[in-house]
N, C-alpha and C positions, 0 to 999 in steps of 0.2 A: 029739822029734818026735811021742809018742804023744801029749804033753799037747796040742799045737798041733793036732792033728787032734782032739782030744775038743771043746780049747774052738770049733774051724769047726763043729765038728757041733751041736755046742748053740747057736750063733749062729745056722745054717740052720734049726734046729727051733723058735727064736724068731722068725724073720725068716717063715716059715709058718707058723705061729700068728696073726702079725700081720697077712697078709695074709689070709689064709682069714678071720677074723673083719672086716675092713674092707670086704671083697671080696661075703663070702657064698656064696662058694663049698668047696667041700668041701676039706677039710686034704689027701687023694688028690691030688686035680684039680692043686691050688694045688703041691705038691710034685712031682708029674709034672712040671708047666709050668714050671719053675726049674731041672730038671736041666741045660737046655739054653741058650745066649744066646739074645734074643728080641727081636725090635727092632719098635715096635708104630707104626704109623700112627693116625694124629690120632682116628678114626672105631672103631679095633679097640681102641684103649685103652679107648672109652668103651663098646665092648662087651663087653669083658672083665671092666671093674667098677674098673679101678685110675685112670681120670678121670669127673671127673662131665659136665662139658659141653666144648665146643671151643667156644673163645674165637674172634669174630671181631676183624678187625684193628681197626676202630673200635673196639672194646668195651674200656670202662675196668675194669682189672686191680685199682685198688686207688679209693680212694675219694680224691676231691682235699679237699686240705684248705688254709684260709688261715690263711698260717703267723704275718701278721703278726698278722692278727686274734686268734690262740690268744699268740701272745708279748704284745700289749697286754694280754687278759684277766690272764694269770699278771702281769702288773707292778700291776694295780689289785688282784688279788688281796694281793701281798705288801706294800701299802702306797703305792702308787702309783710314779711316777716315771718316768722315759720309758724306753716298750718297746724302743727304739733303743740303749738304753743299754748296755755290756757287763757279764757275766754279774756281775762281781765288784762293779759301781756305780762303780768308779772314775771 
């Protein structure tokens, strides 16, 4: 039981290092604020420091990409043949 309590405690004191250093806020502050559950609304995370912005619903999350376009390029890449084709050439 003692080792399972040394390695929590060395996890919490890596897990507030990580934050405090991401955050910018003081190792104190960051370790007060974790003793406790915390459940943060969209606007209080971004004041806290642990999100940078609040995404709108429109707003694209990742970047679109065309898939067929990137599967033709890698088939003229490896020699031609049709990007349609399966992976193996069969």
């Amino acid at each position: 039981m003692w080792v399972k309590a040394k390695e929590l405690e060395a996890s919490s004191e890596h897990y507030i290092d990580l934050l405090a250093k991401g955050i910018g806020k003081p190792r104190d502050e960051i370790a007060k604020e974790i003793q406790r559950t915390r459940f943060f609304l969209a606007q209080d995370a971004v004041d806290f420091g642990i999100a940078d912005k609040i995404m709108d619903f429109g707003e694209q999350a990742y970047e679109k990409r065309d898939y067929n376009a990137l599967r033709a390029a890698r088939a003229l890449k490896r020699g031609g043949g049709d990007p349609q084709a399966s992976p193996s050439g069969l």
